[in-house]
FITIVO-675394 format. One record per residue (C-alpha): residue number from 1; z, y, x. Coordinates in steps of 0.02 Angstrom, whole numbers, plus 50000, padded with zeros to 5 digits. Layout:
N
    k      Z      Y      X
  NUM      Z      Y      X
...
***
This chain:
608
    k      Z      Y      X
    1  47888  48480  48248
    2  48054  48506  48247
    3  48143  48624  48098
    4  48219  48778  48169
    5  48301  48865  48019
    6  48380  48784  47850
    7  48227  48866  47773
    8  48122  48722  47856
    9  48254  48590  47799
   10  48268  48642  47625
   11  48149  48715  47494
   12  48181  48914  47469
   13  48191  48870  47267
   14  48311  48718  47299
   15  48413  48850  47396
   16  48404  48968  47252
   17  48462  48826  47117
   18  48594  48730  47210
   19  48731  48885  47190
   20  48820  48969  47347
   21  48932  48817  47386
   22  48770  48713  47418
   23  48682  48850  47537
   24  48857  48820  47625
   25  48839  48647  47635
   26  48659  48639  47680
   27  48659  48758  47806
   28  48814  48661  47874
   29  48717  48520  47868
   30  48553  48611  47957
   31  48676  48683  48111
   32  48751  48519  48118
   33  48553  48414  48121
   34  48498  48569  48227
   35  48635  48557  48374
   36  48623  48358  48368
   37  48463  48356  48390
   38  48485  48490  48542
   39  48610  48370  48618
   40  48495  48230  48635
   41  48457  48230  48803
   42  48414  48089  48933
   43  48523  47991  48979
   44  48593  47961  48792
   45  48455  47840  48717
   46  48578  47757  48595
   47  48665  47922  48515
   48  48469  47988  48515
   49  48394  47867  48421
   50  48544  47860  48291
   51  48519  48067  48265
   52  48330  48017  48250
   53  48363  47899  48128
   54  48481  48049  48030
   55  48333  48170  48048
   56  48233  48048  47948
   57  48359  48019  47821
   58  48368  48186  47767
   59  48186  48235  47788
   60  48174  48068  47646
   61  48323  48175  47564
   62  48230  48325  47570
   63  48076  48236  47469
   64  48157  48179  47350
   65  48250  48368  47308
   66  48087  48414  47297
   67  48015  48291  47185
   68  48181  48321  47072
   69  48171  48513  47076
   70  47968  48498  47021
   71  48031  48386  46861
   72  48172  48504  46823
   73  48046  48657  46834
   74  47930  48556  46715
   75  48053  48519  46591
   76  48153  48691  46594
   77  47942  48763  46571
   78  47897  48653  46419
   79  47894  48732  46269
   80  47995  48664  46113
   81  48012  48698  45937
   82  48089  48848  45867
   83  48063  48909  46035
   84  48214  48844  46128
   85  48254  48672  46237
   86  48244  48515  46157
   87  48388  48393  46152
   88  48269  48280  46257
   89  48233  48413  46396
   90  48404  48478  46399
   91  48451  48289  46447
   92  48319  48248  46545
   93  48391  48425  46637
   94  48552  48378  46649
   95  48498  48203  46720
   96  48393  48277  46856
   97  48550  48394  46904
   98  48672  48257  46916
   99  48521  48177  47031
  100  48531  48336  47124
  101  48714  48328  47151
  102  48695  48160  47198
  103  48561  48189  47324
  104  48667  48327  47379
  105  48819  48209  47418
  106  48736  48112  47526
  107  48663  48249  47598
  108  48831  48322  47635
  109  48884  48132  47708
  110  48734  48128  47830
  111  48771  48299  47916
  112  48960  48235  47914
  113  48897  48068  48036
  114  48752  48182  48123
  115  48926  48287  48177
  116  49021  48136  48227
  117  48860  48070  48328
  118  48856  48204  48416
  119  49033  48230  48453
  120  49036  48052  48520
  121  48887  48103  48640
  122  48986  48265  48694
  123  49126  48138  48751
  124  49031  48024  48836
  125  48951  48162  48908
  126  49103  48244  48961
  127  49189  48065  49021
  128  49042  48035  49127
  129  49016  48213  49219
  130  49216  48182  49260
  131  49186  48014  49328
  132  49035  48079  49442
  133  49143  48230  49510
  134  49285  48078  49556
  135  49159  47991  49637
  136  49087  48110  49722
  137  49252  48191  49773
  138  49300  48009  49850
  139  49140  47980  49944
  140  49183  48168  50001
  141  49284  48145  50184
  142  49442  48274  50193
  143  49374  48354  50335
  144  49173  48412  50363
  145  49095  48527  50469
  146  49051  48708  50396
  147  48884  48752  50517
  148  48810  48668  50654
  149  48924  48790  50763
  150  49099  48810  50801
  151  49255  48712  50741
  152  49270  48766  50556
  153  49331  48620  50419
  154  49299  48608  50226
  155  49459  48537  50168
  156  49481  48510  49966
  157  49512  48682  49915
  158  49503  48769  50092
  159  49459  48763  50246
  160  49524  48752  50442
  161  49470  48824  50606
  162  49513  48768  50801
  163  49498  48890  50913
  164  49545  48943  51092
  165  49544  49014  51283
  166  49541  48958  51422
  167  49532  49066  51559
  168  49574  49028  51760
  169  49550  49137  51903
  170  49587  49138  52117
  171  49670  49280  52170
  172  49715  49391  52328
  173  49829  49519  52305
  174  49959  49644  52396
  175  50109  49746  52380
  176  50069  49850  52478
  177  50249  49872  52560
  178  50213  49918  52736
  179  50314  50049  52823
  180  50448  50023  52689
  181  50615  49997  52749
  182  50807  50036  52728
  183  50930  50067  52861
  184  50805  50012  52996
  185  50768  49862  52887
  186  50621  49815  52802
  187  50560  49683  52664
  188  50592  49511  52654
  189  50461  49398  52660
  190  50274  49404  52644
  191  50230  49564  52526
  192  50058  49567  52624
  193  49906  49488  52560
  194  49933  49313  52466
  195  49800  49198  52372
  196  49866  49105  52224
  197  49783  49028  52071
  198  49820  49102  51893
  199  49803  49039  51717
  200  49799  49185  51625
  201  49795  49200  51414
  202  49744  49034  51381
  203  49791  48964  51227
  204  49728  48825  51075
  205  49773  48875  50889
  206  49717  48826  50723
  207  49688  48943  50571
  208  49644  48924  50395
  209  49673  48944  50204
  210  49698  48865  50057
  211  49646  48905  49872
  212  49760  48926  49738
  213  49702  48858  49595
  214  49666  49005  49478
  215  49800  49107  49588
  216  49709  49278  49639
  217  49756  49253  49828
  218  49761  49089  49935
  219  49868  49039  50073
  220  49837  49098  50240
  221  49921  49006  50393
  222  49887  49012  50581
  223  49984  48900  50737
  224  49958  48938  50892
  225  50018  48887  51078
  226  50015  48935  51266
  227  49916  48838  51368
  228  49968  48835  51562
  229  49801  48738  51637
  230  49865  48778  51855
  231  50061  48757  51831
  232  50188  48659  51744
  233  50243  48699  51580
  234  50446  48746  51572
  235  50574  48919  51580
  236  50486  49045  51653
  237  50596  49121  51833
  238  50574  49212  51951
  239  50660  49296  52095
  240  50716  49442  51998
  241  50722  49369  51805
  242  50749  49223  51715
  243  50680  49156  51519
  244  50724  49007  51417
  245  50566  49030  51334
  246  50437  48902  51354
  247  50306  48962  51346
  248  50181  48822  51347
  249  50283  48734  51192
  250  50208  48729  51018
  251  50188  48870  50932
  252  50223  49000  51067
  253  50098  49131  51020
  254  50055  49210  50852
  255  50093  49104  50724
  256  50145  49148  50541
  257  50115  49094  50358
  258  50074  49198  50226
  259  49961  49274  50057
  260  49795  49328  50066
  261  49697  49423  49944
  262  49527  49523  49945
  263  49604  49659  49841
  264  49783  49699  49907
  265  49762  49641  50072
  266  49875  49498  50185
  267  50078  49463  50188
  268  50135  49362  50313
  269  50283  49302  50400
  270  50307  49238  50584
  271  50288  49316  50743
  272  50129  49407  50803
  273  50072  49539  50911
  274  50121  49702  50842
  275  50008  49831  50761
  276  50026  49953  50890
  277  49948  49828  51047
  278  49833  49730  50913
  279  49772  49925  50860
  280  49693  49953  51038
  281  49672  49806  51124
  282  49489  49818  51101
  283  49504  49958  51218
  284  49545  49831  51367
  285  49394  49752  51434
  286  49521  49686  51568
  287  49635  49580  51446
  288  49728  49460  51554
  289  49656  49514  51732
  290  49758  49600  51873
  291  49708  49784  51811
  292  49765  49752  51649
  293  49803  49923  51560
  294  49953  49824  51512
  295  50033  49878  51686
  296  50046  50035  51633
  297  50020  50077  51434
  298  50170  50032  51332
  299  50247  50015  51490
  300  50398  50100  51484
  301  50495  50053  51662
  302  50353  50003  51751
  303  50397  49806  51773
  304  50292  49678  51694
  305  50377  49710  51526
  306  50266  49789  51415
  307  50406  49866  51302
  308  50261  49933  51164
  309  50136  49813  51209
  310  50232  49644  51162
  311  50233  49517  51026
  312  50374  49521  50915
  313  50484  49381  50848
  314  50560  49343  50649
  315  50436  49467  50586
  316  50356  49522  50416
  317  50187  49620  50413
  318  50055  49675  50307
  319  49878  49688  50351
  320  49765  49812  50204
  321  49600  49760  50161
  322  49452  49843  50236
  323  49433  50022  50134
  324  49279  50084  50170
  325  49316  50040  50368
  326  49503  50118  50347
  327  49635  49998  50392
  328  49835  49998  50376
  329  49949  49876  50476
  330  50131  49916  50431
  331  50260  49780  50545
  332  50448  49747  50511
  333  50548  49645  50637
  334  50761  49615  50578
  335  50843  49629  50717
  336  50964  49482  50692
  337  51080  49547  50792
  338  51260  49532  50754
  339  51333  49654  50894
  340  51319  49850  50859
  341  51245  49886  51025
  342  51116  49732  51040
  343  51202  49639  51169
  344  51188  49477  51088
  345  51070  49360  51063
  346  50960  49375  50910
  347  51012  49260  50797
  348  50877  49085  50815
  349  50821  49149  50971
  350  50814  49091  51167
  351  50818  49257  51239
  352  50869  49428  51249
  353  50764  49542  51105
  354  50635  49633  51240
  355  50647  49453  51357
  356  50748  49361  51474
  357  50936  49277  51479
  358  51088  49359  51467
  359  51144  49429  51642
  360  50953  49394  51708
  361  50939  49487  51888
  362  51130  49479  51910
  363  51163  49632  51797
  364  51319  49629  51683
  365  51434  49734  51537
  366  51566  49850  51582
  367  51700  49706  51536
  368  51622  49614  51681
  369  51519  49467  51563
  370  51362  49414  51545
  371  51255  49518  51417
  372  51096  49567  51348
  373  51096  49738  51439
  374  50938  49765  51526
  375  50825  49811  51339
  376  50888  49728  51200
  377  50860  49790  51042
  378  50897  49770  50868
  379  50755  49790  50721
  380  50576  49854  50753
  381  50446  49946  50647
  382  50268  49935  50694
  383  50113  50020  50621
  384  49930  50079  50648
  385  49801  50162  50551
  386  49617  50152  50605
  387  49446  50195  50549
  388  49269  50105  50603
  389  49096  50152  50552
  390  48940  50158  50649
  391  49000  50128  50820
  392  49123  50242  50808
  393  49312  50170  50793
  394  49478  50303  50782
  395  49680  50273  50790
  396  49834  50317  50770
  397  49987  50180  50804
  398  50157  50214  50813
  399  50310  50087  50850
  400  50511  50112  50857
  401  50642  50004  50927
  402  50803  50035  50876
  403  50968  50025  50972
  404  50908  49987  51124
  405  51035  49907  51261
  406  51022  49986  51448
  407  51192  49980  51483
  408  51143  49877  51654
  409  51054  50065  51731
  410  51253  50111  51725
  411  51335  49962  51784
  412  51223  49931  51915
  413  51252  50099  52006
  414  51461  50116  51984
  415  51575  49999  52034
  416  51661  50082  51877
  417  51561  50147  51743
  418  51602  50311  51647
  419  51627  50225  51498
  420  51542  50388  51414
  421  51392  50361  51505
  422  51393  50202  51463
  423  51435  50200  51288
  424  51282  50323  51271
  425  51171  50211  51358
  426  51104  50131  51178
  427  50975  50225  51093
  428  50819  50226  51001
  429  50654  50196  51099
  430  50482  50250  51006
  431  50302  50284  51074
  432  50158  50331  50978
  433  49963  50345  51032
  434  49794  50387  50970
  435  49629  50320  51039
  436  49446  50332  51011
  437  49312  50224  51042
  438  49127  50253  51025
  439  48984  50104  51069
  440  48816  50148  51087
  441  48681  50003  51020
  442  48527  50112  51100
  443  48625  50121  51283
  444  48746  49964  51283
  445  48874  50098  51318
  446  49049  50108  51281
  447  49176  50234  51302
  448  49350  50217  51259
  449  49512  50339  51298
  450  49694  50328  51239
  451  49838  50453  51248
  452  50000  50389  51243
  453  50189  50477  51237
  454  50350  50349  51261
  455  50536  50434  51211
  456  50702  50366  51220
  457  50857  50457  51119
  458  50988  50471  51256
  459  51093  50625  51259
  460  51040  50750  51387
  461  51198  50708  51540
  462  51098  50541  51531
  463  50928  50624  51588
  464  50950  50599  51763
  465  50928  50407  51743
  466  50806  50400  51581
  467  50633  50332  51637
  468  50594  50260  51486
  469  50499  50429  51429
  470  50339  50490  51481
  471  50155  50519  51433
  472  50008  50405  51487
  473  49830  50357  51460
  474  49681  50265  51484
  475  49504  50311  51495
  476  49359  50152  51530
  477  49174  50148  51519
  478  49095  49971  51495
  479  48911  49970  51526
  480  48799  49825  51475
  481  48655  49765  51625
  482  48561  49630  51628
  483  48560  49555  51449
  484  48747  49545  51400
  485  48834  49560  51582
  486  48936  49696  51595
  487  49001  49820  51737
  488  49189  49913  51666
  489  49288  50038  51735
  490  49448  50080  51710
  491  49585  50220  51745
  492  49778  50225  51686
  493  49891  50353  51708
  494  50088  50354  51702
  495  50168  50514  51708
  496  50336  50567  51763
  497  50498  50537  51689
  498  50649  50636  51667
  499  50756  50524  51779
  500  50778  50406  51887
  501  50916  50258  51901
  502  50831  50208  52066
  503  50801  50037  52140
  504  50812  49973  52324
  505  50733  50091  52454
  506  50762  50277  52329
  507  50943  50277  52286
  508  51011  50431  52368
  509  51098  50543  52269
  510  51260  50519  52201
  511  51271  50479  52022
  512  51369  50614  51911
  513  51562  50578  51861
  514  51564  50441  51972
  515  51697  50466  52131
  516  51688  50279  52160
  517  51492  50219  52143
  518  51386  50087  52208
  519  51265  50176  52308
  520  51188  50316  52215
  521  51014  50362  52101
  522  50859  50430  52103
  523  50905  50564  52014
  524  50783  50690  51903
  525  50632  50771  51947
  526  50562  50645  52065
  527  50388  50595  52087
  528  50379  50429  51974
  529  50217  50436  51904
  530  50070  50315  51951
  531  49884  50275  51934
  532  49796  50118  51910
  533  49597  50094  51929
  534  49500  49933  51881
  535  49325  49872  51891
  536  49264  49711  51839
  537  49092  49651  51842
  538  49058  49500  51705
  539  48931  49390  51686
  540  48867  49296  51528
  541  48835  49098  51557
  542  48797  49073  51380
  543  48889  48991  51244
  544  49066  49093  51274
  545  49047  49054  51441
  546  49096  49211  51577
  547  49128  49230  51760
  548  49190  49381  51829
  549  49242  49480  51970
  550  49369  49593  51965
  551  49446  49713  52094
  552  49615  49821  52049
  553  49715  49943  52116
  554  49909  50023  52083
  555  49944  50183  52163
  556  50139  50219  52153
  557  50202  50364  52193
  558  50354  50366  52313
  559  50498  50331  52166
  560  50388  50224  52042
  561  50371  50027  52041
  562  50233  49995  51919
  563  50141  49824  51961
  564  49987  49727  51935
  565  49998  49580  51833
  566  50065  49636  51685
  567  50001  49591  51532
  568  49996  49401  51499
  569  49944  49319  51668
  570  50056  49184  51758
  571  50053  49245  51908
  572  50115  49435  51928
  573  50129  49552  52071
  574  50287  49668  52079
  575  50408  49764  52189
  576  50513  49616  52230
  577  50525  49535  52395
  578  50598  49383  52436
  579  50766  49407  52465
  580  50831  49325  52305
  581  50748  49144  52276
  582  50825  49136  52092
  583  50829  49252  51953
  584  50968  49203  51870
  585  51145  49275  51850
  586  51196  49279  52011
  587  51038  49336  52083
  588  51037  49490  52193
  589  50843  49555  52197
  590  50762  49686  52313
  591  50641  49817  52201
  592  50545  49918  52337
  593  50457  50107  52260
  594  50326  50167  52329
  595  50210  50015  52336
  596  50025  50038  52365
  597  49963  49859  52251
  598  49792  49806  52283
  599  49709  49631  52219
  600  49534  49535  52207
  601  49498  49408  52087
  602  49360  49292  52032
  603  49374  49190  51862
  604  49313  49091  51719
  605  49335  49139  51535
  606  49292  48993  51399
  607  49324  49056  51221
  608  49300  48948  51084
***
């Protein structure tokens, strides 16, 4: 058996006789016997068998204390003359205590080895885990499947995800222009019923994180790109606009690098959807089909720029950690804009801030050049605050543009702007919304409705020609049948503006403090509002697999343009005809009110 106190090594009267420096040393040496022995494990024959061999040695040492401490108690006990110690036992004492000592010095050098043993043992202990964990670590290969789904990689220290969507769809849609005509004349072109095929939000991206070392937050990094599967990749034009953007190039999407942590919650920096679209898109069971609530939330001028329902550029965000299912997104985008009123380029960009080339549709400054006129703005904020818990799921968003360019609604009515009018024509946009969503496990129902109010800070003699400011929303039921397919409905509402700069077919009024004008506006109090119904029916093929059928309507009243198509498809449907083929600077396109939009559309969805 093995001794498990220094009471079992050493006699209790040895203890008592040796003084307080040699309790020291013998318990020493007992911790140092006791944790040797501990240490000798498998895989350590050698340094085993030498701390055997120790254990022996001082259980021999221990004997012979004994055996000394027994003589020393017999002499110090026998009785001598005159009733004290003889000479001869006081020797014979002294003798057996310099034994002692002795036996105590050795003692004191075989706990000293035991202690080296074992600290050899610790090393090659410590040498050989290290070795395994290189080993092991360079059989390991860099990359290796986390799960027997999906595309997620271990990497040393992290790990990496591929992901994507791939989505395709035919198409027959109309602009509904009939009986629409100027002077006698009507639009150019086919604005009847046309089939096309559309890629719409497809993309590939990759996503992951690395550790830190002993950092308390890891890096956090995402790339992602555009993927146009039925056209060609290049600038995106049309007859009424043209982009330098690319859209199909690397990194066209949300991409961004940044600091993660469980605590504090996400910094990044890139570009990225803002908080105010990310904060309700859950809301839009037709992301990416004609009937898109894009075509008409965040919609501000009723094109297919969504002006609060975009992705913004050179940004920095944060992203909160989950609170008890509160959330906080808070967005900042510099504007990079060296000219007061936003007519430049952003500094490092392709386009216009809010999209296209300078001039783009033929529109120009006051001195006559080129510009970015037509929604250019400088910095952005962009935030949203929402709450989820038990199928129920609450916002509030808000987002603010600031000195935003329209000085192209002036020029493009006078042949001489006001320069008043069109020195006021940069202002402040902003729209905020709140939305609730509740989904029902027991019915596979869910019900979702929005509210939105758009405003733009132009001084009141500019009301007549501000349609950038309105109220809106969006109600939709999706209803689950037949394991996970789904029938969804959908209604959007635009209301009416103040004003109206007019397009094609609605300018006539004369614009104020203009003798000499181009051919008129819209003017206020016309009927620009709209409504836009969708219903989609989608059906599950299994493993991310959908098809769907989708049917959509736009119903414009007789001064509003709002389209279908809006919202990230390639192929849109607007009030243009065909009167311009280009949509650059020197383009000259037709925008017709009042068009009745109707399309059909079957697809495929792949998500991965």
């Amino acid at each position: 058996m093995q001794p498990t106190s220094v009471q079992g090594i050493f006699p209790r009267k040895f203890l008592s006789k040796i003084g307080r420096q040699g309790r020291f040393v013998a318990v020493l040496m007992a911790t140092t016997i006791l944790g040797s022995l501990a240490f000798a494990m498998p895989g350590f024959a050698d340094e085993a068998s030498d701390i055997q061999s120790l254990k022996d040695e001082n259980a021999a040492l221990r004997a012979r204390l004994d055996k000394m401490q027994k003589a020393i108690d017999a002499l110090m006990s026998r009785p001598a003359a005159g009733g004290g110690a003889s000479a001869a036992q006081v020797n014979a004492a002294q003798a057996a205590a310099a034994e002692a000592a002795a036996a105590k010095a050795e003692a004191q050098a075989a706990a000293a080895q035991a202690q080296a043993t074992a600290a050899t043992a610790q090393a090659q202990a410590a040498a050989q885990q290290a070795a395994a964990q290189q080993a092991a670590a360079k059989d390991k290969p860099f990359l290796a499947r986390k799960g027997d789904k999906g595309l997620t990689f271990t990497t040393p220290g992290g790990e990496i995800t591929a992901y994507g969507q791939l989505d395709i769809s035919i198409d027959d849609i109309t602009k509904g222009l009939d009986g629409k005509s100027v002077g006698g004349v009507g639009p150019i072109g086919r604005v009847g019923w046309q089939p096309d095929v559309s890629t719409n939000i497809s993309y590939i991206g990759v996503r992951g994180f690395q550790n830190l070392g002993d950092q308390p937050f890891k890096l956090v990094y995402q790339l992602e790109t555009q993927i146009d599967i039925a056209a060609t990749s290049g600038i995106g034009e049309s007859g009424s606009q043209e982009s330098n953007q690319v859209k199909g190039a690397l990194t066209s999407r949300n991409s961004y690098v940044g600091l993660s942590s469980p605590d504090w919650g996400t910094i990044d920096i890139g570009k990225t959807d803002a908080p105010y679209k990310q904060s309700t898109a859950r809301m839009n069971a037709f992301n990416g089909m004609i009937g898109d609530y894009a075509a008409v939330m965040g919609n501000t001028g009723g094109d297919n720029r969504v002006e609060f329902g975009t992705r913004l550029d050179h940004s920095i965000w944060y992203e909160s950690p989950n609170w008890s299912g509160l959330k906080f997104n808070l967005l900042w985008s510099p504007g990079q804009n060296r000219a007061s009123n936003s007519d430049n380029l952003a500094s490092g960009e392709s386009d216009c801030t809010g999209g296209n080339i300078p001039g783009s549709g033929g529109i120009f400054a006051i001195s006559g050049a080129f510009a970015c006129n037509d929604g250019s703005f400088s910095d952005a904020v962009s935030t949203s605050l929402t709450y989820e818990n038990d199928g129920f799921y609450a916002v509030a968003a808000y987002e603010r543009h600031f000195k935003v360019n329209r000085q192209s609604d002036i020029t493009g009515l006078y042949v001489s702007a006001p320069p008043l009018l069109y020195n006021q024509d940069v202002a402040d946009e902003d729209a905020w919304k709140i939305g609730l969503q509740y989904v029902s496990a027991e019915t596979g129902t869910t019900v979702s409705g929005i509210f939105e109010d758009l405003h733009r800070y132009v001084p009141s003699d500019l009301a007549w020609q501000n349609e950038r400011q309105r109220i809106g929303w969006w109600l939709a039921v999706t209803q689950k049948v037949y394991g996970n397919d789904t029938i969804n409905v959908g209604w959007a509402h635009a209301g009416q503006t103040p004003g109206d700069p007019c397009q094609h077919n609605d300018c006539l009024i004369a614009a104020p403090l203009g003798t000499i004008f181009n051919s008129g506006t819209a003017g206020p109090d016309v009927d620009n509002s709209a409504n836009m119904v969708t219903v989609a029916y989608k059906h599950d093929l299994g493993d991310s697999l959908t098809v769907y059928l989708d049917w959509a309507a736009e119903f414009n009243g007789n001064y509003a343009h709002y389209d279908l198509g809006a919202g990230g498809r390639a192929v849109t449907t607007d009030c243009h005809d065909a009167f311009s083929a280009t949509g650059d600077e020197f383009s000259t396109p037709h925008c017709w009110t009042g068009g009745q939009l109707m399309g059909v559309s079957v697809g495929l969805n792949y998500k991965f």
